[in-house]
N, C-alpha and C positions, 0 to 999 in steps of 0.2 A: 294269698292268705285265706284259712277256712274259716268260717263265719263259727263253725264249734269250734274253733280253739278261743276264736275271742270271748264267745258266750262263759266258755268256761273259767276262763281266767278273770270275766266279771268287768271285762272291758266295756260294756253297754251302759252301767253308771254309772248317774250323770249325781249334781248336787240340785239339794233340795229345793222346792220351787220359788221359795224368798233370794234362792243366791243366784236365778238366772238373771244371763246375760240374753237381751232381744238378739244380740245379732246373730245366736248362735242357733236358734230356732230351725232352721233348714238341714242342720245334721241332727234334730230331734226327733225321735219314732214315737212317743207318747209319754204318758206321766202313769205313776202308780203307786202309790203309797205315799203320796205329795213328793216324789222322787221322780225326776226326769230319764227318760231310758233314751238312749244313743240309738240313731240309725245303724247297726252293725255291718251291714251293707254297702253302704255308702262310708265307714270308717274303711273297709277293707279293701273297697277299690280305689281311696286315697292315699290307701298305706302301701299299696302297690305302683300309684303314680310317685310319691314320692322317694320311694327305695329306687326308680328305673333312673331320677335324677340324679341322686345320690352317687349310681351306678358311672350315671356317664362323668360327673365332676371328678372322682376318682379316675378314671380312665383318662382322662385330660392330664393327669399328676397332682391335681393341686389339694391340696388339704383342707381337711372341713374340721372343725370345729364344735365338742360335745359339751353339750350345758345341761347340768343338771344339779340344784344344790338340796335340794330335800332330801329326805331321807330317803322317801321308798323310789329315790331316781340314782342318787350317789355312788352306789353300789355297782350297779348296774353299768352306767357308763361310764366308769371307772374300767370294770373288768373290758369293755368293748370297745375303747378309746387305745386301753394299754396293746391289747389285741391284734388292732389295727396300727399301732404305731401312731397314734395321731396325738394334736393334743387336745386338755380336754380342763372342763372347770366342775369339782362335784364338792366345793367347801364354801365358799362366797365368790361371787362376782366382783372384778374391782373395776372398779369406773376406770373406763378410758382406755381397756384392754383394746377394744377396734378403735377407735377415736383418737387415743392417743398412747399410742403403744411403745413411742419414745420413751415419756417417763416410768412405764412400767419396767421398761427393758434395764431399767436403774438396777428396780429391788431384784430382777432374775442377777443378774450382774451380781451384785450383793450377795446373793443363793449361793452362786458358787465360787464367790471367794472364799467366806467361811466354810464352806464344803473343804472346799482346795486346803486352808488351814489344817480344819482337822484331821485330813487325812495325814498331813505331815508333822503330825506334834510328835511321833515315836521319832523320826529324823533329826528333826532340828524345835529340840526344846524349848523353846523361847519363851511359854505362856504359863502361868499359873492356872493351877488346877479350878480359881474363881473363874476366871477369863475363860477358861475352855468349857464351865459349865454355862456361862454367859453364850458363847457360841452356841454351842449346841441349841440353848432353849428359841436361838434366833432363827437357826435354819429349822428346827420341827416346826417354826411357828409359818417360816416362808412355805417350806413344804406344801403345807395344809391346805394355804389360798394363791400359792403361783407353781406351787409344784408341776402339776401337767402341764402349765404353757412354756416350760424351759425350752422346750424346741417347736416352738409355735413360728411357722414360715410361712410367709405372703409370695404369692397373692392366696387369701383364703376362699376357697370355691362354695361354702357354705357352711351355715351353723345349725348344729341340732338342739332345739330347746327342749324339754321337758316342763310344763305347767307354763303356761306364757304370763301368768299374773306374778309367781314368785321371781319367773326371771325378766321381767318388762324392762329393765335398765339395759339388762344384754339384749330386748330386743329392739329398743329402739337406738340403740349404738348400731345395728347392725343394720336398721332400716335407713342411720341416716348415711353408713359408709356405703352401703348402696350392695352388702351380701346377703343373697338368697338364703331366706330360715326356712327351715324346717320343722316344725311344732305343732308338738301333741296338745290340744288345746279340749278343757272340758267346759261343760255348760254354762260356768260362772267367767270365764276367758272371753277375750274380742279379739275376733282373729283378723282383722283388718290390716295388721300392719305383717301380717304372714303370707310367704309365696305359697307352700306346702300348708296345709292345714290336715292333720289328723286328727279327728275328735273322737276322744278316749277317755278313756277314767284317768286320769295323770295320779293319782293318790294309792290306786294300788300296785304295788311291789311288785307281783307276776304279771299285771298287763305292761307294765313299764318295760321288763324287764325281756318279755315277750314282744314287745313292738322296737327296742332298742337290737334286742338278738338281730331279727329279722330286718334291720335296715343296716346293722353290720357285715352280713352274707352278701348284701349286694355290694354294699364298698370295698368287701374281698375281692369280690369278682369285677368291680371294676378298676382294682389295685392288678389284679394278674394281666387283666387286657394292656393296659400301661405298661407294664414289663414285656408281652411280649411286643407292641406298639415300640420300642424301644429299640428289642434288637433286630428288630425289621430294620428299620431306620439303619443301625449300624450297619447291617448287612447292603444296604442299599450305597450309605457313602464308599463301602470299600472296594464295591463292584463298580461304581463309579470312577474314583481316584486311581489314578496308574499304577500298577506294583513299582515299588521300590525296589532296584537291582540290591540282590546281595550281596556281602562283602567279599566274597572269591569272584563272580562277574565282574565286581567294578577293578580288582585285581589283575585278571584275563585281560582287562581290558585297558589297563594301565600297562602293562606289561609290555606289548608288541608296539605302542606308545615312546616307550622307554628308550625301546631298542633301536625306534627308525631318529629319535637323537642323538644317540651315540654312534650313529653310522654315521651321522652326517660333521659331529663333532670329529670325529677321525680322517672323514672328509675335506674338513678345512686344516688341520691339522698338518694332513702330507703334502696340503696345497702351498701351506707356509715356507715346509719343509724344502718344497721344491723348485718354488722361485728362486732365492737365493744360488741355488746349485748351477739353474738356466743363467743367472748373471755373471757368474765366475768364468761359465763356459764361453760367452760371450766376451766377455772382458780379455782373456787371453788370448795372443795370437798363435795361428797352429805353426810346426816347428817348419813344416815345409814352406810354406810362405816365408818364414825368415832365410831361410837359404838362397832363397831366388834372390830376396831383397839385399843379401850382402853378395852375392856373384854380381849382380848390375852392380852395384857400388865399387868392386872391385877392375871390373873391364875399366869403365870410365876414368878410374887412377892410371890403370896404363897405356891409355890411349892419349892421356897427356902427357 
């Protein structure tokens, strides 16, 4: 990150000297107009350790998590959330999103029932035109505060906040489920319960939107190593696993199979055949032997 683009976008303002926080005193470069000025320096080689994190959580597969509900943050990771595929929160925070994501997964549920309805009231009619305005005002309302977490998947590899004082509910759900934050924190912020800290102006719109870009590009890039991390892997079980014969081999192969049973069936067959024929020939006396046996029988009568 260059130290003029942050100057420029006015990332180095900090809040006024009554709204400082002591702990934040070490990413402070000086005071001037009773306004605190930010270490620009030390913003940009954290905004660099934390984008290489980022890099590697994505590359692992696992999804991170964009929090931002102000205005001049909503926007922004709104567009860089949808971008990435991930999901993300830029309207209210609801208690118990990491903590207890059983009962939230209620109202997502809910979301897209009525979704599912109105997509099908031209099919199958069944609702009055009260009723379907009732729906509707239900899901724009779900929309707004769970819309992005509809495809929210664990395990989550990290959350990005935006202003740690506006979102302290999501950061301490996320301190106590025990996932690495990421958070842009300004002079009135305590960054104690944060792994990443970037200390930045959180209030204006172009540095938000400029330090959200910029930690977007790295979880691009550690979205493609995952993919190809992926088909490596594939490539490696199938090089491994034995080819599977195909179905004309295993054919060939049945075939000459086939044939040395039906030789051996016609085998037993003429063997059947031909016992019986050996017993008949056996059984029968030959016609010469009977000749002799009535010449003896005959002398003998004239001899008495």
């Amino acid at each position: 990150m260059d130290f003029r683009e942050l100057v420029k976008v006015g990332a180095h303002f900090g809040h006024i000297k009554s709204r400082l926080n002591p702990k934040m005193l070490p990413y402070i470069w000086g005071i001037k107009n009773n306004v605190y000025l930010i270490d620009v320096s030390k913003t940009a080689y954290l905004i660099n350790k934390a984008a290489k994190f980022l890099e590697g959580v994505a590359a692992e597969g696992k999804s991170i998590l964009w929090v931002g509900t102000k205005k001049p943050a909503s926007a922004a990771i709104k567009a860089v959330a949808e971008k990435l595929h991930m999901p993300y929160v830029n309207n209210r925070w609801i208690g118990g999103t990491l903590s207890n994501y059983s009962q939230v997964k209620k109202s997502v549920t809910k979301l897209l029932h009525y979704e599912d309805i109105l997509s099908k009231t031209e099919k199958f009619p069944y609702y009055t035109k009260k009723e379907l305005n009732v729906f509707t005002k239900i899901v724009e309302r779900l929309k707004k505060n769970i819309g992005g977490i509809v495809d929210l998947k664990w395990p989550i590899g990290a959350v990005v906040l935006v202003d740690v004082v506006k979102e302290l509910s999501a950061l301490k759900e996320a301190a106590t489920v025990g996932v690495p934050v990421v958070a842009m924190v300004d002079t009135n912020g305590d960054p104690t319960l944060v792994d990443y800290v970037i200390p930045a102006n959180d209030d204006s719109v172009k540095t938000v939107k400029l330090v959200i870009d910029y930690l977007g590009d790295y979880v691009a890039k550690g979205q493609l190593l995952a993919k190809e991390a992926k088909k490596e892997a594939q490539k490696e079980e199938k090089a491994k696993s034995p080819a599977k014969p195909t179905v004309k081999k295993e054919k060939e192969k049945k075939a000459p199979a086939k044939a040395v049973v039906k030789k051996a069936e016609k085998k037993s067959e003429d063997a059947k055949k031909e016992t019986p024929a050996k017993a008949k020939k056996i059984s029968e006396p030959k016609p010469k032997a009977q000749a002799k046996t009535i010449q003896k029988v005959a002398t003998k009568e004239t001899e008495k």
